[in-house]
TORGUMI-992393 format. One record per residue: residue number from 0; x, y, z of N, C-alpha, C, O in turn; residue in three letters. Coordinates in steps of 0.1 Angstrom, whole numbers, always signed. Layout:
REM residues N
SITE; NUM; X; Y; Z; X; Y; Z; X; Y; Z; X; Y; Z; ALA
...
REM end
This chain:
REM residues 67
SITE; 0; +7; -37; -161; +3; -39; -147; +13; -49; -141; +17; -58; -148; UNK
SITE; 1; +16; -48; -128; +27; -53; -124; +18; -65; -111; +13; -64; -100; UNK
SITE; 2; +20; -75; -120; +8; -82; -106; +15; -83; -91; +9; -82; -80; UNK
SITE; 3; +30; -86; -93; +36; -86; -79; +32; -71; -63; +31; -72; -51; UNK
SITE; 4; +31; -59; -75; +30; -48; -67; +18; -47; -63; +16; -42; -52; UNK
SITE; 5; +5; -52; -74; -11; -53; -71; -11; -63; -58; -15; -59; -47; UNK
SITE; 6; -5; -79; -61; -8; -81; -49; +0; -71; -32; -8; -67; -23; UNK
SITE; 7; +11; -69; -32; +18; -61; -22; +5; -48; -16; +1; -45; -5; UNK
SITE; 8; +3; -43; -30; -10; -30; -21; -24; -40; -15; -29; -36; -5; UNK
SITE; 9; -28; -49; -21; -40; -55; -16; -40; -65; -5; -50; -71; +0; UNK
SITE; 10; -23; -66; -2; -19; -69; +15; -18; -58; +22; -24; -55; +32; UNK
SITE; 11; -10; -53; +17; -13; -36; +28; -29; -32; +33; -33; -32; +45; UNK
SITE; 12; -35; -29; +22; -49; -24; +22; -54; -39; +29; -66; -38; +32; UNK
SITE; 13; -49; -52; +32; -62; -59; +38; -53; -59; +55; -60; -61; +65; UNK
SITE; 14; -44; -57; +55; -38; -54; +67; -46; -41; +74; -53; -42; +84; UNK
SITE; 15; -44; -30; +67; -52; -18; +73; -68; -22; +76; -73; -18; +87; UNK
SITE; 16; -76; -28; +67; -92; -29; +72; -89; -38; +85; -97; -37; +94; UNK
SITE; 17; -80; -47; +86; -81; -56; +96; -81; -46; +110; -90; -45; +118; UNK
SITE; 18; -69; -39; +109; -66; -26; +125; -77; -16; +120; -74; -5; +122; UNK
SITE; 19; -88; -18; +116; -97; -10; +114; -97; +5; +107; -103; +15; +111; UNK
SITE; 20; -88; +3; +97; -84; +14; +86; -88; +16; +75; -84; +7; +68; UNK
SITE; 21; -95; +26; +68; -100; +25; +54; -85; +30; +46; -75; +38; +48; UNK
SITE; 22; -89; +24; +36; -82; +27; +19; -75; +40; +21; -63; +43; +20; UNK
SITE; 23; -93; +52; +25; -84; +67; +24; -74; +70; +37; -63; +75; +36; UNK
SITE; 24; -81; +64; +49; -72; +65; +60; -58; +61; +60; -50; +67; +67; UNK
SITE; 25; -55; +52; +53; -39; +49; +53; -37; +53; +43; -25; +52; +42; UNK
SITE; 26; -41; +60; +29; -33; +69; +20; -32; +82; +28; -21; +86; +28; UNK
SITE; 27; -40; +87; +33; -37; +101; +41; -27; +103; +52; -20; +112; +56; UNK
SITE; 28; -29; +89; +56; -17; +87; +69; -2; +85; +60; +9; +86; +65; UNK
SITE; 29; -5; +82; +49; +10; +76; +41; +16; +92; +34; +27; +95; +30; UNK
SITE; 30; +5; +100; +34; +5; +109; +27; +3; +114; +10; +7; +124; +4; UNK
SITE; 31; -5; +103; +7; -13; +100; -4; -24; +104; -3; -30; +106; +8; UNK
SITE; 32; -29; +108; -17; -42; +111; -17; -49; +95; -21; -45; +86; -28; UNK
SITE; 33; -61; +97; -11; -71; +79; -18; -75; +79; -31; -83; +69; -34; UNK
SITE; 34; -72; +88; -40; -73; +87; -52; -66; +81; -60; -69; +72; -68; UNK
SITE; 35; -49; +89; -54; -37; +87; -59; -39; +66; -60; -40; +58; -69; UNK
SITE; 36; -38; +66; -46; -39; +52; -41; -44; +41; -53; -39; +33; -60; UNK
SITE; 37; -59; +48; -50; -69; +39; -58; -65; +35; -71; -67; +24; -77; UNK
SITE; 38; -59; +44; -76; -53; +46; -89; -39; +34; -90; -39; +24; -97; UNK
SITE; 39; -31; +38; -82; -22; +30; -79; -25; +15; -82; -21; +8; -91; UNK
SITE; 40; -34; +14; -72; -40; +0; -70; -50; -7; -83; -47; -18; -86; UNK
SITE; 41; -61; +1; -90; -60; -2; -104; -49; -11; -114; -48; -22; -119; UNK
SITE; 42; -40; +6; -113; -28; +2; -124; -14; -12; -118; -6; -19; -125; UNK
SITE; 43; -15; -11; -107; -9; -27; -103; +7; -16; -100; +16; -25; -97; UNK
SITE; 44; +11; -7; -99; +20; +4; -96; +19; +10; -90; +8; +13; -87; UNK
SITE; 45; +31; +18; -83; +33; +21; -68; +44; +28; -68; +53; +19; -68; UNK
SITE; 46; +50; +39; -69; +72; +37; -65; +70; +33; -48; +62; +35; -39; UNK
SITE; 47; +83; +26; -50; +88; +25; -38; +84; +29; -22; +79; +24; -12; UNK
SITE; 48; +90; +48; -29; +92; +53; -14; +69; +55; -11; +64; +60; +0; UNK
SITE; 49; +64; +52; -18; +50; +57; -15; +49; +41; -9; +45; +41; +2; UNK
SITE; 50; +52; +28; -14; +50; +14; -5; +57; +15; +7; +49; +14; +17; UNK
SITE; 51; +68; +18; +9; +73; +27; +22; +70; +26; +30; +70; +18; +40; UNK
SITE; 52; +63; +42; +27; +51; +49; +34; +37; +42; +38; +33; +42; +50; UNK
SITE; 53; +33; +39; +32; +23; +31; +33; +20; +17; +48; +12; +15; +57; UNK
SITE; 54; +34; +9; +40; +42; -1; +54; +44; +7; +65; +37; +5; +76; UNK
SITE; 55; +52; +15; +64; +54; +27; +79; +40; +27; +88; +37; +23; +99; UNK
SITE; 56; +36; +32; +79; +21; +37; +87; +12; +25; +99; +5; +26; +108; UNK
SITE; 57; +20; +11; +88; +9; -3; +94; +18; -10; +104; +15; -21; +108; UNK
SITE; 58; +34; +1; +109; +44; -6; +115; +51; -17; +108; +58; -26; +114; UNK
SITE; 59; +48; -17; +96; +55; -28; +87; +65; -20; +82; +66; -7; +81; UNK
SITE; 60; +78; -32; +75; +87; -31; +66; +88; -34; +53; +80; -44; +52; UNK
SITE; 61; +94; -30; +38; +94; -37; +28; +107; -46; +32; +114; -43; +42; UNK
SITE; 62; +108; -54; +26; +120; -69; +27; +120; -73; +16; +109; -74; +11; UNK
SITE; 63; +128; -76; +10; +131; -88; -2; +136; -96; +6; +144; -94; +15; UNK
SITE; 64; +129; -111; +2; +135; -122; +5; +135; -129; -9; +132; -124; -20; UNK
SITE; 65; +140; -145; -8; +144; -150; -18; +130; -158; -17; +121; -158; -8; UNK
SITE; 66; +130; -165; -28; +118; -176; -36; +121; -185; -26; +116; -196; -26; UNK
REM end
């Protein structure tokens, strides 16, 4: 389990309830199933292009920045 990526979805997902979006609603809009997601979010794992997607949807970007 990858704690960096667990936290990244559990900002996403607290970004979305904020604009009034559930879990399934932004995996369907990302084009995930809320299973797939949920699963995701369990296992602390994600690829990339599905965090993406996800950001896309909330008008966000991924970025690396430094420490």
């Amino acid at each position: 389990m990858s704690k960096p990526i667990e936290k990244l979805i559990e900002q996403l997902l607290a970004i979305a309830h904020a604009r009034g979006l559930s879990q399934a609603q932004l995996a369907a809009a990302a084009g995930l199933t809320p299973v797939g997601l949920s699963k995701a979010k369990g296992r602390g794992d994600l690829r990339a292009s599905s965090l993406a997607a996800l950001a896309q949807q909330l008008d966000l970007e991924l970025a690396l920045i430094p420490r």
